[in-house]
Biopython code that builds the backbone (N, CA, C, O; Angstrom):
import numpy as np
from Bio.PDB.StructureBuilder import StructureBuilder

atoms = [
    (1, "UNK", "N", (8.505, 40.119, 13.795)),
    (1, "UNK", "CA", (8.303, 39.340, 12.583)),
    (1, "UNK", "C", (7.417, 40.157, 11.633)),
    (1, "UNK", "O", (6.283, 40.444, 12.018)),
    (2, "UNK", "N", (7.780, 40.499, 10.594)),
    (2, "UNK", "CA", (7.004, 40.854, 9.497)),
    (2, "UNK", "C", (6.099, 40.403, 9.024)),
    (2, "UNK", "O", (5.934, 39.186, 9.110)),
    (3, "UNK", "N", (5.038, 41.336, 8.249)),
    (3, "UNK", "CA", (4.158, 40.440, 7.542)),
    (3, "UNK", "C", (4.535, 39.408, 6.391)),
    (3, "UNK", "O", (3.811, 38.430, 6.201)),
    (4, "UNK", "N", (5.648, 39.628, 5.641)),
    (4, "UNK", "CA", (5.927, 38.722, 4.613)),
    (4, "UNK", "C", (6.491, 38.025, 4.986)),
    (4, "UNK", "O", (6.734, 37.273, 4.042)),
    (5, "UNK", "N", (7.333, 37.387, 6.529)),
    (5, "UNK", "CA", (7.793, 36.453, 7.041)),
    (5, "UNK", "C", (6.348, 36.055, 7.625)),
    (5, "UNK", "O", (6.419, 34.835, 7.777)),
    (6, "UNK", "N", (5.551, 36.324, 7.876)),
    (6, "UNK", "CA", (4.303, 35.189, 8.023)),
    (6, "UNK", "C", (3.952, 34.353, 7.011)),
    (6, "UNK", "O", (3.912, 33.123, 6.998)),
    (7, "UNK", "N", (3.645, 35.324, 5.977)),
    (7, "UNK", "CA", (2.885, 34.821, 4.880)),
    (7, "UNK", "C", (3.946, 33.347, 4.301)),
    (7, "UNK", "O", (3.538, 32.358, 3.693)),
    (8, "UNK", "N", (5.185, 33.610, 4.686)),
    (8, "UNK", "CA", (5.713, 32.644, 3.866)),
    (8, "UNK", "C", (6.088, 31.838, 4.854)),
    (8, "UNK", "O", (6.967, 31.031, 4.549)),
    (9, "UNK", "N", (5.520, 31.798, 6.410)),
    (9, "UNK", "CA", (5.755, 30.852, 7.364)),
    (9, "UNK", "C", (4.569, 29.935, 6.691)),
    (9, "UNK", "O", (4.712, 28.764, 6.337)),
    (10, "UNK", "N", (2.979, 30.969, 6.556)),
    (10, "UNK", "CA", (2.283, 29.872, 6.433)),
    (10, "UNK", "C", (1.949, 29.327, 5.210)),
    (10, "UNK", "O", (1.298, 28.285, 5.133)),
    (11, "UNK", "N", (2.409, 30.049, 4.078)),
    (11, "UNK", "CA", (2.940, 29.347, 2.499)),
    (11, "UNK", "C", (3.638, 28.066, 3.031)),
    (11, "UNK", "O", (3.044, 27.017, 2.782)),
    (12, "UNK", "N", (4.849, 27.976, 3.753)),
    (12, "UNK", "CA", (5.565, 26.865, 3.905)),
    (12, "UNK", "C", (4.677, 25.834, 4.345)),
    (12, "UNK", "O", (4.620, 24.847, 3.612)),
    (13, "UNK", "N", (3.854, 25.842, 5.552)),
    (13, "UNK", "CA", (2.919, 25.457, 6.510)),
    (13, "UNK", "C", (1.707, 24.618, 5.050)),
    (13, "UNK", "O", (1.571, 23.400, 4.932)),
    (14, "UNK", "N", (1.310, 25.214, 4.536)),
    (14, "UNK", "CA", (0.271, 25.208, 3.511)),
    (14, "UNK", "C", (1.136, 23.843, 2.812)),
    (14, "UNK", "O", (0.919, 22.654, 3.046)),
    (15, "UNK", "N", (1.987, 24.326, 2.055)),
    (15, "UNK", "CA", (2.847, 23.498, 1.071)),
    (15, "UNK", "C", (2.960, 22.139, 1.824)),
    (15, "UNK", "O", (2.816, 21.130, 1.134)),
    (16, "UNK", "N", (3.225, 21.975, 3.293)),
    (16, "UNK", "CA", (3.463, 20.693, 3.731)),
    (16, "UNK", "C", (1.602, 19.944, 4.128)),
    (16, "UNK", "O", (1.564, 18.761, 4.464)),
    (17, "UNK", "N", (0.763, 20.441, 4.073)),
    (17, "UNK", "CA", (-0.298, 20.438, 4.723)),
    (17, "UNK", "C", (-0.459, 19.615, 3.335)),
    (17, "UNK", "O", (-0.407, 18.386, 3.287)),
    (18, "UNK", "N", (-0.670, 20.487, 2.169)),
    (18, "UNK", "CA", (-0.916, 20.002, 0.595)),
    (18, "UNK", "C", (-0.432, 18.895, 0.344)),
    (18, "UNK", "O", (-1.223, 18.123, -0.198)),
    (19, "UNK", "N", (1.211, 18.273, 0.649)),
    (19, "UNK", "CA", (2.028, 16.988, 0.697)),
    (19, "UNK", "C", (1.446, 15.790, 1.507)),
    (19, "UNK", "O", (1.547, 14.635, 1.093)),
    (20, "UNK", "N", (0.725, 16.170, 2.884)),
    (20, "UNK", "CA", (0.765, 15.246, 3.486)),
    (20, "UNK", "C", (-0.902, 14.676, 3.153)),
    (20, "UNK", "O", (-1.141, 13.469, 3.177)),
    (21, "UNK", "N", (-2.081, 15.790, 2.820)),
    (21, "UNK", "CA", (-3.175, 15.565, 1.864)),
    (21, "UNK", "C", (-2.761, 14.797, 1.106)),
    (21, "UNK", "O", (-3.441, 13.773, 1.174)),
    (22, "UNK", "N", (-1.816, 14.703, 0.229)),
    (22, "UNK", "CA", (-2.024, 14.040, -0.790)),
    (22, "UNK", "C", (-0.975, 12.791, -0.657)),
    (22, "UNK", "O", (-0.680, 12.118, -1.644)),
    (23, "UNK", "N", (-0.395, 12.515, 0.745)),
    (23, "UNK", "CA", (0.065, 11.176, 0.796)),
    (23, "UNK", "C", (-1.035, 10.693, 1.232)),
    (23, "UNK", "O", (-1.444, 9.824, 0.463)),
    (24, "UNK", "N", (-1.989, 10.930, 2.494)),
    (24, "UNK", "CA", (-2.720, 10.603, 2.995)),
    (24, "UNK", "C", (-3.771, 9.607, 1.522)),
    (24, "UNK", "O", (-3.917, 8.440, 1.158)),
    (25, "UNK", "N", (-4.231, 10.899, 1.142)),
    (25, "UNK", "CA", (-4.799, 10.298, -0.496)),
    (25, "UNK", "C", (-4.772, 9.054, -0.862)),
    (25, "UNK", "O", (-5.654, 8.211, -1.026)),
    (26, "UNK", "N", (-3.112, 9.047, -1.019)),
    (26, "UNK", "CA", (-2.730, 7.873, -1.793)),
    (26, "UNK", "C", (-2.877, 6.051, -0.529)),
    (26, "UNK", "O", (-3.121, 4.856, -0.691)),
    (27, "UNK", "N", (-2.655, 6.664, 0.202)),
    (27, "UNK", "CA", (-3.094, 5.623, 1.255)),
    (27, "UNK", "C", (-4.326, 4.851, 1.224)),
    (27, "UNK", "O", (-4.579, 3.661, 1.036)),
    (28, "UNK", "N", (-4.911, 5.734, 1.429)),
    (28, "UNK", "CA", (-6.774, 6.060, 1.745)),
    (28, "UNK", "C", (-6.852, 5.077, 0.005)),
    (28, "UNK", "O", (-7.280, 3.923, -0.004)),
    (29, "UNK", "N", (-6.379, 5.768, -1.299)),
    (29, "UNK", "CA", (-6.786, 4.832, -2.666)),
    (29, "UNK", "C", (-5.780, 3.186, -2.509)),
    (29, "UNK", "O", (-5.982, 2.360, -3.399)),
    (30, "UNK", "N", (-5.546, 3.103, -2.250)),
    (30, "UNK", "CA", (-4.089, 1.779, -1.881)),
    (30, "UNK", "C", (-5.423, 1.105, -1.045)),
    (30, "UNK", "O", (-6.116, 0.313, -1.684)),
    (31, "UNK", "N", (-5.766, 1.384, 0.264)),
    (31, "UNK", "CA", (-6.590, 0.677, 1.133)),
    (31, "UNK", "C", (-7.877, 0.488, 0.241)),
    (31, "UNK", "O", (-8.525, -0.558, 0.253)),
    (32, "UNK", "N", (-8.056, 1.106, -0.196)),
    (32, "UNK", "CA", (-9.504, 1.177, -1.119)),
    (32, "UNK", "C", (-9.522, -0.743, -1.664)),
    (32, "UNK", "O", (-10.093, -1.800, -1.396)),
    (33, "UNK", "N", (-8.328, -0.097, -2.682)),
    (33, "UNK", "CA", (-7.905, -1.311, -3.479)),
    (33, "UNK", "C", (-7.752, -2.598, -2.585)),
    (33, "UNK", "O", (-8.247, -3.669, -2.935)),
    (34, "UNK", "N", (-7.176, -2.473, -1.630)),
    (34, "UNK", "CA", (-7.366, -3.977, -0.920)),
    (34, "UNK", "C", (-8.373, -4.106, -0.310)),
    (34, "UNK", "O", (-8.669, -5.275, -0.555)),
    (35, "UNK", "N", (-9.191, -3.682, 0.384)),
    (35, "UNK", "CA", (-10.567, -3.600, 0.503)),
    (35, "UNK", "C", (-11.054, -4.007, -0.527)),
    (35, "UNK", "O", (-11.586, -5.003, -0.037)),
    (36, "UNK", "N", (-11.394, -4.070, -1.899)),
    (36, "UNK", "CA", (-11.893, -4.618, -2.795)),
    (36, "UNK", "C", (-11.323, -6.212, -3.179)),
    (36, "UNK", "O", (-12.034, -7.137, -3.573)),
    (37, "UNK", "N", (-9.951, -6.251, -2.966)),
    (37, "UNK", "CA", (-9.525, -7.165, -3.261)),
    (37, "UNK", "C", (-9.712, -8.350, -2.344)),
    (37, "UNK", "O", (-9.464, -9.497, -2.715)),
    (38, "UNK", "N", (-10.179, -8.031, -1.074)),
    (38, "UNK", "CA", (-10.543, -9.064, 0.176)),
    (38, "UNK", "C", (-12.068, -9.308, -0.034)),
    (38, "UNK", "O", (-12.465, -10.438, -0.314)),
    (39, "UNK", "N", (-12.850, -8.349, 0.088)),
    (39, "UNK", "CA", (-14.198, -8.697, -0.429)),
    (39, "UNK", "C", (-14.589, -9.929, -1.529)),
    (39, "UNK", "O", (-15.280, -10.947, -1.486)),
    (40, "UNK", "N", (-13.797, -9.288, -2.474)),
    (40, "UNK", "CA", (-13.857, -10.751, -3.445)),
    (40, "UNK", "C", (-13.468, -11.401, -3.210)),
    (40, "UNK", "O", (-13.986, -12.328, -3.834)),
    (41, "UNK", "N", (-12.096, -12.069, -2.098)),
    (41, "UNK", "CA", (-11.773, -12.977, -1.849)),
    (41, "UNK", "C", (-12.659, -13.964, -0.838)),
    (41, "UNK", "O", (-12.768, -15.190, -0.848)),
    (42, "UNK", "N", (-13.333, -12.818, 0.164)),
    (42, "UNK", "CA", (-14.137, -13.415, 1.051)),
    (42, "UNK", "C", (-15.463, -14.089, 0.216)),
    (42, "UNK", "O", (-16.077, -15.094, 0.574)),
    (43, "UNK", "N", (-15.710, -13.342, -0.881)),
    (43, "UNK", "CA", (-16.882, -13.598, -1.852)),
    (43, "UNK", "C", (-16.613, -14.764, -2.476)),
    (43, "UNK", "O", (-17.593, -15.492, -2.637)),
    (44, "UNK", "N", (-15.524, -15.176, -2.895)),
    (44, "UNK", "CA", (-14.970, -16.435, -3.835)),
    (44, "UNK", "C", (-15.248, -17.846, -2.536)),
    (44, "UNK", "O", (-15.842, -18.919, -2.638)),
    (45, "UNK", "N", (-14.638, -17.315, -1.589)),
    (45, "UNK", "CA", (-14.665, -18.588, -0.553)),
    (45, "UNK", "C", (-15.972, -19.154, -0.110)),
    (45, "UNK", "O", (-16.447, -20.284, 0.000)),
    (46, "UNK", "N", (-16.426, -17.753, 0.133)),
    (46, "UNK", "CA", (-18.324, -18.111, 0.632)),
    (46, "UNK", "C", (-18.857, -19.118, -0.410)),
    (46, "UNK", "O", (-19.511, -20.127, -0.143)),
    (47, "UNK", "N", (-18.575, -18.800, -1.335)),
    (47, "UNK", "CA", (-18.962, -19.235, -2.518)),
    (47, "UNK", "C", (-18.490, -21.241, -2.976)),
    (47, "UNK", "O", (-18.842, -22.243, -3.597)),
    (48, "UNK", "N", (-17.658, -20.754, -2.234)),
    (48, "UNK", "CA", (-16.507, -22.152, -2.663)),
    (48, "UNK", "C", (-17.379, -23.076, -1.176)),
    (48, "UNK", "O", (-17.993, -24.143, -1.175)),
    (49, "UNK", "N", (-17.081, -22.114, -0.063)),
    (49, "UNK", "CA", (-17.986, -22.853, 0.515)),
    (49, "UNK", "C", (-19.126, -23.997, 0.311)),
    (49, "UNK", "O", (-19.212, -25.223, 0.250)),
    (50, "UNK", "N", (-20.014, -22.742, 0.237)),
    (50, "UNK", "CA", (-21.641, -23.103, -0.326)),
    (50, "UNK", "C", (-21.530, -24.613, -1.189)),
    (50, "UNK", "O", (-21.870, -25.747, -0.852)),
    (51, "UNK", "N", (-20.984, -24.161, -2.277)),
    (51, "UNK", "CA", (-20.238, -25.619, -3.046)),
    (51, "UNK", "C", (-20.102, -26.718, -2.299)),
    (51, "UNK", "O", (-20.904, -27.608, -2.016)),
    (52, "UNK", "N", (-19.098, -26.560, -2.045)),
    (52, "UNK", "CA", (-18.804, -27.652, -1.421)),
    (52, "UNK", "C", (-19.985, -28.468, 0.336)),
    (52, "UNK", "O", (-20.203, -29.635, 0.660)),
    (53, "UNK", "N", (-20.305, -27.486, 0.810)),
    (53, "UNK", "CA", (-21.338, -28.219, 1.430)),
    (53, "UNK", "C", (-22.597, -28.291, 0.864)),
    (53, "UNK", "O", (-23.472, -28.214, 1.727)),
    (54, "UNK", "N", (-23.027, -28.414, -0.292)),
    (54, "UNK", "CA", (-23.699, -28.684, -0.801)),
    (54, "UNK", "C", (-23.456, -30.428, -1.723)),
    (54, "UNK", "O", (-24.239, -31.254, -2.192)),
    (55, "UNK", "N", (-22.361, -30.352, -1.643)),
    (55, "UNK", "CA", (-21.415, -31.402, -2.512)),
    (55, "UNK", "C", (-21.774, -33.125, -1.834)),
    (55, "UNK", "O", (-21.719, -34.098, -2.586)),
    (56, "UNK", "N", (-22.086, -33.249, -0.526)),
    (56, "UNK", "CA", (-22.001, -34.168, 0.134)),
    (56, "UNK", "C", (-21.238, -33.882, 1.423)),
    (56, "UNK", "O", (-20.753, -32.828, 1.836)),
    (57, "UNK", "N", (-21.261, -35.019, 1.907)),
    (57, "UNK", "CA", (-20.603, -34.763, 3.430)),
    (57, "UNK", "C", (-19.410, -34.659, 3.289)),
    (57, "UNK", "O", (-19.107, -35.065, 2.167)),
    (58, "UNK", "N", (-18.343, -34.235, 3.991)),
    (58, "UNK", "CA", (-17.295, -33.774, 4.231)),
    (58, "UNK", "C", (-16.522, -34.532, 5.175)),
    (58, "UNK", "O", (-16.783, -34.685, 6.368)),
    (59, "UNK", "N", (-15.173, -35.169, 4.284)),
    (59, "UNK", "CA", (-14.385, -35.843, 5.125)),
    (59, "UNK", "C", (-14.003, -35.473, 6.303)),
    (59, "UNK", "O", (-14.180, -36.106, 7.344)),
    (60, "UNK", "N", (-13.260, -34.034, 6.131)),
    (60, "UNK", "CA", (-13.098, -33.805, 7.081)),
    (60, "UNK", "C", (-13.933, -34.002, 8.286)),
    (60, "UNK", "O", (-13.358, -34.335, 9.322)),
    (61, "UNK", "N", (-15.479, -33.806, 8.281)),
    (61, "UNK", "CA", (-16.103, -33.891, 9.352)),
    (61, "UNK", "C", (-16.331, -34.995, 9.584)),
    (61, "UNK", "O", (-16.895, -35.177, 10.663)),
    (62, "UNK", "N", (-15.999, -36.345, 8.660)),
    (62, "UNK", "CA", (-16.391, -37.759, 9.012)),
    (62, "UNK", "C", (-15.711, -38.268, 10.548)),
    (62, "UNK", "O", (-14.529, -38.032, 10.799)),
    (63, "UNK", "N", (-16.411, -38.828, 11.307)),
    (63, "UNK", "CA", (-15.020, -39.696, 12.542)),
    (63, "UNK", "C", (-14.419, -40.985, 11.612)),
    (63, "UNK", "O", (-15.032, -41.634, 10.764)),
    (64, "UNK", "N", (-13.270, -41.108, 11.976)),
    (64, "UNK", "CA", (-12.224, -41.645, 11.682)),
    (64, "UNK", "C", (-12.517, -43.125, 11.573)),
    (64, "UNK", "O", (-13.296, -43.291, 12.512)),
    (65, "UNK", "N", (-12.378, -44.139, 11.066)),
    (65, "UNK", "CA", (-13.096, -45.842, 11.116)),
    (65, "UNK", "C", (-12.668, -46.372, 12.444)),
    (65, "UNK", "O", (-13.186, -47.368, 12.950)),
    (66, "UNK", "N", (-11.650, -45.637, 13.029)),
    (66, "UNK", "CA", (-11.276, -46.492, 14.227)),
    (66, "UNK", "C", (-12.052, -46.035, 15.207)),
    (66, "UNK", "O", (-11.658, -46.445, 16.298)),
    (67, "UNK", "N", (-13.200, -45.206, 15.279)),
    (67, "UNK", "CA", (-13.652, -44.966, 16.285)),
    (67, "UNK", "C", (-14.985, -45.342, 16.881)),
    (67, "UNK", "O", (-15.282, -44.967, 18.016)),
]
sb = StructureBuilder()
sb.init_structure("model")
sb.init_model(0)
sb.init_chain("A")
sb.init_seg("    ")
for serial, (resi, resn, name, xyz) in enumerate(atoms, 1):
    if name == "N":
        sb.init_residue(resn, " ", resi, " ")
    sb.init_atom(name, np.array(xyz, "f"), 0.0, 1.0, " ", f" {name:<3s}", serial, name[0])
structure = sb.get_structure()
C-alpha cells in the first residue's frame, strides 16, 4: 500500500469521523432543547402545584360521604 493510498484511507476515515461529529452535534442540541422544555414543564407544575395546595383542601383527598 502506498503512501497516497493511506493518506486517502485516512482522508476518507476523517471525512466520516467529521459526519458523525456533527450528527452527534445535532443530537446532543435537539436533547438540549428538550431538556429545557421539561424543566419548564416540571417548573409550571411545581408551581401549579404549590397553588393549588395552598388553595384549600383537595377533593380529591376528601373520603367520600359514604364513608
Amino acid at each position: 500500500m502506498s503512501n497516497e493510498d493511506r493518506f486517502v484511507d485516512i482522508e476518507i476515515k476523517l471525512a466520516h469521523q467529521e459526519d458523525m461529529v456533527e450528527s452527534l452535534n445535532d443530537v446532543v442540541i435537539q436533547q438540549s432543547r428538550r431538556i429545557d422544555q421539561l424543566e419548564a414543564m416540571v417548573s409550571q407544575l411545581a408551581e401549579h402545584i404549590r397553588n393549588n395546595a395552598q388553595s384549600g383542601p383537595n377533593p380529591v383527598n376528601d373520603v367520600p360521604p359514604h364513608y
